[in-house]
C-alpha positions as CSV (number, residue, x, y, z in Angstrom):
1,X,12.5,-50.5,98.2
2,X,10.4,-47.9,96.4
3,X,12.2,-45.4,94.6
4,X,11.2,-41.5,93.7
5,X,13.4,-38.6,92.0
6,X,13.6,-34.8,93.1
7,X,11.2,-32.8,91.7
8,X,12.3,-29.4,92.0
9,X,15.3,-27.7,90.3
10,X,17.1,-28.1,94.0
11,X,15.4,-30.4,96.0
12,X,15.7,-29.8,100.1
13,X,16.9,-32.6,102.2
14,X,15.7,-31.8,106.0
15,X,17.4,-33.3,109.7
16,X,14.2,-34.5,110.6
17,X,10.3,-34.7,109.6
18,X,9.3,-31.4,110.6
19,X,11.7,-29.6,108.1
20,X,13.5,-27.1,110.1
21,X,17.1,-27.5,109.2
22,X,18.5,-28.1,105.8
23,X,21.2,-31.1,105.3
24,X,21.4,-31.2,101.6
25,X,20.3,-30.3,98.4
26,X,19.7,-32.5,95.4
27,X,19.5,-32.0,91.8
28,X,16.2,-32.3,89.9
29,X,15.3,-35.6,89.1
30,X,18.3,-37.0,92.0
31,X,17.0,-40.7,93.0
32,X,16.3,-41.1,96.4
33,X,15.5,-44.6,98.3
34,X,13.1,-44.5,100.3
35,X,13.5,-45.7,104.0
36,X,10.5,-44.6,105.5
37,X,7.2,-43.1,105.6
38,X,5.1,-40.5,107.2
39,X,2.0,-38.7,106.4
40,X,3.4,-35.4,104.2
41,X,7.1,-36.9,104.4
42,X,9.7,-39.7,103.0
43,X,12.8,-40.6,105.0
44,X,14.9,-41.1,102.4
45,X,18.9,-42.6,101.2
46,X,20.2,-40.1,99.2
47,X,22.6,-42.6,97.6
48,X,25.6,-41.1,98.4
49,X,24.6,-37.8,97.4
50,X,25.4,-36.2,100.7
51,X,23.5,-36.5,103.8
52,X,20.1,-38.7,103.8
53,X,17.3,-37.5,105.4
54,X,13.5,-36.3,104.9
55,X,12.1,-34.8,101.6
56,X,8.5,-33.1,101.5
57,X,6.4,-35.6,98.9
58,X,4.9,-32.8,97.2
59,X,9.0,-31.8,96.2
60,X,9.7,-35.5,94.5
61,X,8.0,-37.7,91.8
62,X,7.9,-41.2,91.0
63,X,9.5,-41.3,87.7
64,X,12.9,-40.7,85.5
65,X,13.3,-37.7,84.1
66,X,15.4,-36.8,81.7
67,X,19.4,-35.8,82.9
68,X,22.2,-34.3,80.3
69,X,25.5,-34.9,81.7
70,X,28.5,-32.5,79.7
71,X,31.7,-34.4,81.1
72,X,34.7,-32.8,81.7
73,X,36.8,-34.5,79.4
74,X,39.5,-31.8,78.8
75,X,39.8,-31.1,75.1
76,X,37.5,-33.1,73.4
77,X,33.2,-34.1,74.0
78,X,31.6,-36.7,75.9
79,X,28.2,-36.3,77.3
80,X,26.0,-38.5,79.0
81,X,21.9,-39.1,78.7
82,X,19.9,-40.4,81.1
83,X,15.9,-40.6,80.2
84,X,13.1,-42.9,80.9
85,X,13.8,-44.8,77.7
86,X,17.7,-45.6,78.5
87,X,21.0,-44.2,78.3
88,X,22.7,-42.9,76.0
89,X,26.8,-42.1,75.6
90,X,27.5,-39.1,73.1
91,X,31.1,-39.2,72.7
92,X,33.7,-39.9,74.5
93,X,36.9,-37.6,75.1
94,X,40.2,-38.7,73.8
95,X,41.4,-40.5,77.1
96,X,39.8,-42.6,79.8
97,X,38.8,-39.6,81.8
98,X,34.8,-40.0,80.1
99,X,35.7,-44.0,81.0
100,X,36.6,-43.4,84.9
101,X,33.6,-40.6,85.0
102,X,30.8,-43.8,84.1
103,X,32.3,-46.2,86.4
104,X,31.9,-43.7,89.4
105,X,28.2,-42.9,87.8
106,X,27.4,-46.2,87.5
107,X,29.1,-47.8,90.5
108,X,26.6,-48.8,92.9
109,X,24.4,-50.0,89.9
110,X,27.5,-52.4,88.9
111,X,27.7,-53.5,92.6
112,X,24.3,-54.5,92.8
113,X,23.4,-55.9,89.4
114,X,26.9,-56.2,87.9
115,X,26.1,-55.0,84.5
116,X,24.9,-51.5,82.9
117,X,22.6,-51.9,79.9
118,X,23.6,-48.8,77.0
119,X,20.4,-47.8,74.8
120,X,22.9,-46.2,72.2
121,X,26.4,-45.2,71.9
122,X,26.9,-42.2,69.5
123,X,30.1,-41.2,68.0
124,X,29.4,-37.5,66.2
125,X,31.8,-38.2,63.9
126,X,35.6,-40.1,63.6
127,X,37.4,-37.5,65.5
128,X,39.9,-39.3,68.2
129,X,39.1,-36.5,70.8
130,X,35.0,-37.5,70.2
131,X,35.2,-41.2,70.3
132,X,38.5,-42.8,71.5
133,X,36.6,-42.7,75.5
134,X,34.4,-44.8,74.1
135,X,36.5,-48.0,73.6
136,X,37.4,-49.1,76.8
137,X,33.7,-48.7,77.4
138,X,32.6,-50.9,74.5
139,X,35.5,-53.3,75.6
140,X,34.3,-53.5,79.3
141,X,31.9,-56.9,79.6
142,X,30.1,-55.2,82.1
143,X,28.1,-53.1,79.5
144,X,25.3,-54.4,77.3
145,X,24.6,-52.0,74.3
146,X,22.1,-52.0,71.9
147,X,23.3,-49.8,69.2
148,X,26.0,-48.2,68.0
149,X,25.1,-44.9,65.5
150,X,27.7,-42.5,63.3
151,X,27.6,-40.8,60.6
152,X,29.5,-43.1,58.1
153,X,33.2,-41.3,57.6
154,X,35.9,-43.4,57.3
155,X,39.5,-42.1,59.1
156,X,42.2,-43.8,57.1
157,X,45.4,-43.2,58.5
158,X,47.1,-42.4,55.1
159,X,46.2,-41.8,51.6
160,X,45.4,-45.6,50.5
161,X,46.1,-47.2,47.1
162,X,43.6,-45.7,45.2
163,X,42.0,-42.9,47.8
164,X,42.9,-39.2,47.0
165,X,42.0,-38.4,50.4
166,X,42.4,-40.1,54.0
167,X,38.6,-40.0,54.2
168,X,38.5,-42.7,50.6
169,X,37.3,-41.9,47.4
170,X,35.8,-39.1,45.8
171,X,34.2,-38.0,42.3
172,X,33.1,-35.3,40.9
173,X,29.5,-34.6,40.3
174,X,27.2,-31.9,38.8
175,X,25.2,-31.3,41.6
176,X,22.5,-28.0,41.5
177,X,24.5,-26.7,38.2
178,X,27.9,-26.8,40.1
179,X,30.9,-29.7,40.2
180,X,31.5,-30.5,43.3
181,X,34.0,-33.1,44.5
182,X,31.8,-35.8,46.5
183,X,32.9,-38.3,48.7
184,X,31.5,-41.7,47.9
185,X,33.4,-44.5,50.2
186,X,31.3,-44.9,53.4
187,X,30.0,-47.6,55.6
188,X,27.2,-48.3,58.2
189,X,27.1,-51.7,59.5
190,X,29.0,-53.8,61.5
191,X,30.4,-56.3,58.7
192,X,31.1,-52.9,56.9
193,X,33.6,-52.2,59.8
194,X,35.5,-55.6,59.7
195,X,35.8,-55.7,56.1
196,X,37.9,-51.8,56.4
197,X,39.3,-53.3,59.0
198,X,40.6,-56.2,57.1
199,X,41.7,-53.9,54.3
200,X,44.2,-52.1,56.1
201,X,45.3,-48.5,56.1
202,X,42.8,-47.6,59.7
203,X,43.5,-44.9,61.6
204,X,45.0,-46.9,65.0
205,X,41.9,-45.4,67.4
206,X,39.5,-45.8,65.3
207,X,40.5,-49.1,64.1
208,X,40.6,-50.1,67.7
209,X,37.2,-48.5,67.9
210,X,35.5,-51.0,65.7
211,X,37.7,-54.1,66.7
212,X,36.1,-53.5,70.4
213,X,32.4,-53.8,68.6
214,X,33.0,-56.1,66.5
215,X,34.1,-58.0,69.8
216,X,31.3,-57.2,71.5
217,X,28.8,-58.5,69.2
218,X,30.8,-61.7,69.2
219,X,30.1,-61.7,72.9
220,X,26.4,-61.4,73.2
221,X,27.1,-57.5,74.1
222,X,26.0,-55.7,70.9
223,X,23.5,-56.2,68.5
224,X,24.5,-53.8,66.0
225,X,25.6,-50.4,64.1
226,X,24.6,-48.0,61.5
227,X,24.9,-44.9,60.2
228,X,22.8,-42.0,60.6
229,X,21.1,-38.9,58.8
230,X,18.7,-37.1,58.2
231,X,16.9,-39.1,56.1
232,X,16.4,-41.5,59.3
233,X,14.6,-38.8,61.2
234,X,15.0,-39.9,64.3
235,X,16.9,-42.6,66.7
236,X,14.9,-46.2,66.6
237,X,13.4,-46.5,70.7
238,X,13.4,-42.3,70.6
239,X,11.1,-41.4,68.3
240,X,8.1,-41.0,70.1
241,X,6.2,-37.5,71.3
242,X,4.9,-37.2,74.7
243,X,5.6,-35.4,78.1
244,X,7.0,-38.8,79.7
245,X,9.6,-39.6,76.2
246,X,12.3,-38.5,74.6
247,X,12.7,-37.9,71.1
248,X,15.8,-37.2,69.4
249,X,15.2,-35.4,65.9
250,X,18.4,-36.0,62.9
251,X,18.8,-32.4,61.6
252,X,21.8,-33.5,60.3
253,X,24.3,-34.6,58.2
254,X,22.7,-33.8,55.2
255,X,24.0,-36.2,52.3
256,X,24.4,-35.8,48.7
257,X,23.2,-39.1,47.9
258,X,21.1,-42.0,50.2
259,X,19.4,-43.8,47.8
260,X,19.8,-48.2,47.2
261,X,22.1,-47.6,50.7
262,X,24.8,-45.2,48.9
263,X,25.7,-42.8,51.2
264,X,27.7,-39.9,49.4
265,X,28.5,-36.6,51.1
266,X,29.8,-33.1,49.8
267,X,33.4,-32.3,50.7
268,X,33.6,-29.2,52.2
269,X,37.1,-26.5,52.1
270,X,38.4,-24.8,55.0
271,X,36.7,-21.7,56.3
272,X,39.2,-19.4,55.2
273,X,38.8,-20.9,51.3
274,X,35.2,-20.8,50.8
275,X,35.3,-18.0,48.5
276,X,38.0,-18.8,46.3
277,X,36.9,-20.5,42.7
278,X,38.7,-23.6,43.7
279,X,38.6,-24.3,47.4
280,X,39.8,-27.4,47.2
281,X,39.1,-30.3,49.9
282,X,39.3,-30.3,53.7
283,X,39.4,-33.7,55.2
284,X,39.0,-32.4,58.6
285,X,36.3,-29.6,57.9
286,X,34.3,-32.6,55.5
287,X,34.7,-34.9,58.7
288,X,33.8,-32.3,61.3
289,X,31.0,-30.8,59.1
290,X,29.2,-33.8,58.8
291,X,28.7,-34.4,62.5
292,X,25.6,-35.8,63.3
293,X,23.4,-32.9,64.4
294,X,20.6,-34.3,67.3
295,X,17.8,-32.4,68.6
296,X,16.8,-33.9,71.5
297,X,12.8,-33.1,72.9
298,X,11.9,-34.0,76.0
299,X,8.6,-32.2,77.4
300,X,8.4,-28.4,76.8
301,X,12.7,-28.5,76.4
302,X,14.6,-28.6,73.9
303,X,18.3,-29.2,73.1
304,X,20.6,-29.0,70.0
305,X,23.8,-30.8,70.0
306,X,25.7,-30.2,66.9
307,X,29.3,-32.2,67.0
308,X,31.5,-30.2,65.2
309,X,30.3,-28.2,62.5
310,X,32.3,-25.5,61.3
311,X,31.1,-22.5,58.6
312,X,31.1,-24.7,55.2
313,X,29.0,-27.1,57.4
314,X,26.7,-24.5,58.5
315,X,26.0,-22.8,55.2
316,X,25.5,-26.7,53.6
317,X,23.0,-27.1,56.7
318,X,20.9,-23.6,56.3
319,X,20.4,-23.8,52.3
320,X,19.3,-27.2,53.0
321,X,16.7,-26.4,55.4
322,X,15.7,-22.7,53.4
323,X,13.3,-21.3,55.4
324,X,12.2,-23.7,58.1
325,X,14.5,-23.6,60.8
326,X,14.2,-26.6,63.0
327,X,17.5,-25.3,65.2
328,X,15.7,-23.0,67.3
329,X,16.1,-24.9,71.0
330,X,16.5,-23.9,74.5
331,X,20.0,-25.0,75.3
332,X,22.8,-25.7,72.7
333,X,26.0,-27.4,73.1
334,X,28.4,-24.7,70.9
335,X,29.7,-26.8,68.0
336,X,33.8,-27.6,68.0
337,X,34.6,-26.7,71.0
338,X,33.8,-22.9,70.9
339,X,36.3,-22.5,67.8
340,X,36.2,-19.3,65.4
341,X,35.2,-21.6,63.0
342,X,31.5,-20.3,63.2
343,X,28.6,-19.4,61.1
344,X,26.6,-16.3,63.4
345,X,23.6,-16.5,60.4
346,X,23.4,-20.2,62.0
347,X,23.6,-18.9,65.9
348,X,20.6,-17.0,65.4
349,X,19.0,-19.5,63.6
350,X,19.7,-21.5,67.2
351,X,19.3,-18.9,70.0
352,X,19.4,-20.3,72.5
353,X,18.9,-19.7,76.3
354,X,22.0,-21.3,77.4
355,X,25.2,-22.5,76.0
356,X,27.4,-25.1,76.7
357,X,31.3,-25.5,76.3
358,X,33.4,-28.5,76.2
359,X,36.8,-27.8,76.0
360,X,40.6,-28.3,78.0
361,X,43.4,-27.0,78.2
362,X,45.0,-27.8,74.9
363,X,46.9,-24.4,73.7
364,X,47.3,-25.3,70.4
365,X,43.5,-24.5,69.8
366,X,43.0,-22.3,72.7
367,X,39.4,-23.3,73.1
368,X,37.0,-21.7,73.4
369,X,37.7,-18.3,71.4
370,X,36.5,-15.2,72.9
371,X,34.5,-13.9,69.3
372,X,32.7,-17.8,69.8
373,X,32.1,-17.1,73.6
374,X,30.4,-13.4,72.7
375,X,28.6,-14.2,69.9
376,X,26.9,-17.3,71.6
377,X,26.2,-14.8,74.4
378,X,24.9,-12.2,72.0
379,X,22.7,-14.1,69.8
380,X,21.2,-15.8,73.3
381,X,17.7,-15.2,73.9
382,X,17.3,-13.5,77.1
383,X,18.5,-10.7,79.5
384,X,20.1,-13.0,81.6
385,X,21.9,-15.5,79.2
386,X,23.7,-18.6,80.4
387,X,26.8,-19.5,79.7
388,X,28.7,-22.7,80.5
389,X,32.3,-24.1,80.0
390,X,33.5,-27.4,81.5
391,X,37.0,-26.1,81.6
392,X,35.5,-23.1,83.6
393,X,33.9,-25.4,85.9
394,X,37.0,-27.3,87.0
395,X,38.4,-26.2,89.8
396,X,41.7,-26.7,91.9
397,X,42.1,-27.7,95.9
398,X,44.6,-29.2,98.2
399,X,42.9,-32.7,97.6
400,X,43.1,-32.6,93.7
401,X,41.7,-31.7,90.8
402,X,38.0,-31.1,90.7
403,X,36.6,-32.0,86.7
404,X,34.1,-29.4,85.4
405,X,30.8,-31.2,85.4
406,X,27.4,-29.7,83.6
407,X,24.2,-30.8,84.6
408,X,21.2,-30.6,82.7
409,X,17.7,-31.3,83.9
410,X,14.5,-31.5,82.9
411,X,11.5,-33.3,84.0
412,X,9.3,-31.4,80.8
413,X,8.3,-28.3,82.8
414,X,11.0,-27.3,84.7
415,X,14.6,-27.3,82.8
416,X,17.4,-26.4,85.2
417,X,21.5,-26.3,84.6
418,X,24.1,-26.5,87.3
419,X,27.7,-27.1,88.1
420,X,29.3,-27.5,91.4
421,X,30.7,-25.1,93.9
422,X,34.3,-24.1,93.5
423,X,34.0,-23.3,97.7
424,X,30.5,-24.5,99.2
425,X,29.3,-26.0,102.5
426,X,28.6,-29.9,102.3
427,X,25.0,-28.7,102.7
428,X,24.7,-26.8,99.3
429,X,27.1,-27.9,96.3
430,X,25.5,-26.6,93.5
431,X,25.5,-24.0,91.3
432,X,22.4,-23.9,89.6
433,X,19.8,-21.6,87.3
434,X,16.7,-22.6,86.0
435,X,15.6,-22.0,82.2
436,X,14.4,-18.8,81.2
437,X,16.9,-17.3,84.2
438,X,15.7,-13.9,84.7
439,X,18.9,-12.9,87.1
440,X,20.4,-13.9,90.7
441,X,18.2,-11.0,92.3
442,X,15.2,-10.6,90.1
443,X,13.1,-10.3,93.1
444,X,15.0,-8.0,94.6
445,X,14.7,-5.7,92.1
446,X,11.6,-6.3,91.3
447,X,10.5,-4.9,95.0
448,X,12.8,-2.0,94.3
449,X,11.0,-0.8,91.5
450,X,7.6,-1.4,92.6
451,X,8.6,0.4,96.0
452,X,10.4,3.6,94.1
């Protein structure tokens, strides 16, 4: 059965060949079997997508394009890429909602083949709410993975004998005429994991985390892991630069130390301490800050997704880089969640066109902050910048709860966004813009001033 993808940023599904009345509309890059052929038309199976029918051939292609999936995971990150080299899982939520999301995804594949092959699974960094989605993933036989990447933080779940922090040990080091307390116990491999493991004193979810890979490669299901940054430049299978690949640049962690494998890393303080002549140490805001940072290029598009980085973070990243400033992208996922804890030197630095929120309904952080969701807004380029939340998305009915999806598509010439319809007709779900969006009624107003 011969297979091509939508090629516009909302393809049209029609009743018949002769394309007078609209059943459906698909997503860019939305697979579609094909059942049937005619001169300027393909009757097609839209896979459960809503109503099959016929597309025009000049609307689809006949290759993957590359699809960013920002998962509704309530309070926490998990997003999902789809490109022509493989997919990859970017987190994982805090609870099997990120779990349950994949299974739908991936069900028919499962049916018919009765396995899905991972390309990568990247945890940011050891945060529960970032990777804990991920383990019943890697403990599910059904999923081969190649790799697993991080950035080489250890989550203890108490001081251990000998650690003055739950992170492990640090030192002090002269480091561009300043001491600065450095943090010096990392790992990267796999037999890096089990020996922690074996040493006792894990955090219970991320221990678990591990114990699931470690299984995994016993089974046949995992060939490795290792730690990332920048000093790997890119991801190993995406580091090539063409209109059909993906590439996935490492703008960050920046480390202190990666020489003869000894990865050291600056602690950073809280926000709030920065300026004080002994800010002390921050396990959270050293963990956070550290989050692997991942530009991914794909065509003319471009997309930053930055973990959680916080200001320390920020500052550490942008005298790093000095003048260059490889941040400047077309969509950004806004870092921890859309907290205060944000640099606006480093949002304009990014500017994007559109940014994305992952967040829930945790009131203890109150996620995302209204200063985080107008500075992203102001320092967008644009007159018409995008904003979107995944808690905004969600939605409520008689029938349940309704998660808040993001899409992100790109097939490296068109790059379009969507989420679905709160209320819609089964014919048209979707909510979608495509990048630069120049505003709902552009046209309109475009006649009015040419007329006036």
């Amino acid at each position: 059965m011969e297979t091509v993808y939508g090629n516009k940023a909302e393809t049209l599904i029609f009743k018949t060949d002769k394309f007078k009345r609209v059943i459906n509309h698909v997503l860019l890059g939305t697979r579609l079997d094909v059942v049937n052929e005619k001169q300027d038309a393909y009757e097609i199976d839209a896979r459960g997508r809503g109503k099959s029918g016929w597309v025009k051939k000049k609307d689809v292609r006949n290759t993957p394009i590359l699809k960013i999936f920002f998962v509704d995971v309530a309070q926490g990150d998990g997003a999902i890429i789809e490109s022509p080299e493989g997919i990859i899982l970017l987190d994982g939520g805090p609870s099997s909602k990120y779990y349950k999301f994949i299974l739908h995804r991936y069900k028919r594949i499962l049916k018919d083949e009765g396995e899905i092959n991972i390309k990568a699974i990247i945890m940011s960094h050891p945060d529960w709410d970032h990777f804990n989605g991920l383990t019943p993933i890697i403990n599910d036989s059904r999923f081969k993975i190649e790799h697993i990447y991080h950035n080489g933080i250890i989550r203890y779940d108490k001081k251990p004998p000998g650690r003055n922090t739950k992170m492990g040990r640090t030192t002090n080091q002269i480091i561009n005429g300043k001491t600065r307390t450095v943090l010096t116990e990392t790992y990267s491999s796999l037999s890096d994991a089990k020996k922690l493991i074996d040493g006792g004193f894990l955090m219970s979810t991320f221990k678990k985390f591990w114990q699931a890979a470690i299984n995994a490669k016993k089974q046949g299901r995992l060939k490795g892991a290792k730690c990332l940054t920048i000093h790997n430049k890119t991801i190993d299978g995406f580091d090539r630069s063409s209109n059909n690949c993906l590439r996935i640049e490492i703008l960050g962690p920046v480390p202190s130390s990666n020489k003869d494998d000894k990865l050291e890393y600056i602690t950073f303080p809280e926000a709030e301490n920065i300026a004080k002549e002994n800010p002390g140490i921050s396990d959270s805001h050293t963990i956070n800050g550290h989050s692997l940072v991942l530009k991914f290029l794909y065509g003319d598009h471009s997309i930053l997704l930055g973990g959680d980085l916080n200001i320390p973070a920020e500052l550490h990243l942008l005298a790093h880089y000095g003048d260059k400033n490889p941040f400047r992208v077309d969509v950004a996922k806004a870092c921890h969640h859309g907290s205060s804890d944000y640099l606006v030197d480093y949002l304009k630095k990014v500017k994007p066109m559109a940014n994305v929120v992952s967040s829930g309904d945790n009131k203890s952080f109150d996620h995302p902050m209204s200063d985080a969701v107008g500075s992203s807004c102001r320092h967008t380029r644009g007159d018409h910048p995008l904003f979107f939340s995944t808690e905004l998305a969600r939605a409520t009915s008689s029938s349940g709860t309704h998660y808040g999806l993001i899409n992100l598509r790109s097939n490296g010439k068109i790059l379009a966004m969507a989420q679905m319809k709160e209320q819609h007709k089964k014919v048209d779900v979707w909510d979608s813009y495509t990048i630069p969006w120049n505003g709902k009624f552009h046209h309109e107003i475009k006649e009015y001033k040419k007329n006036n």
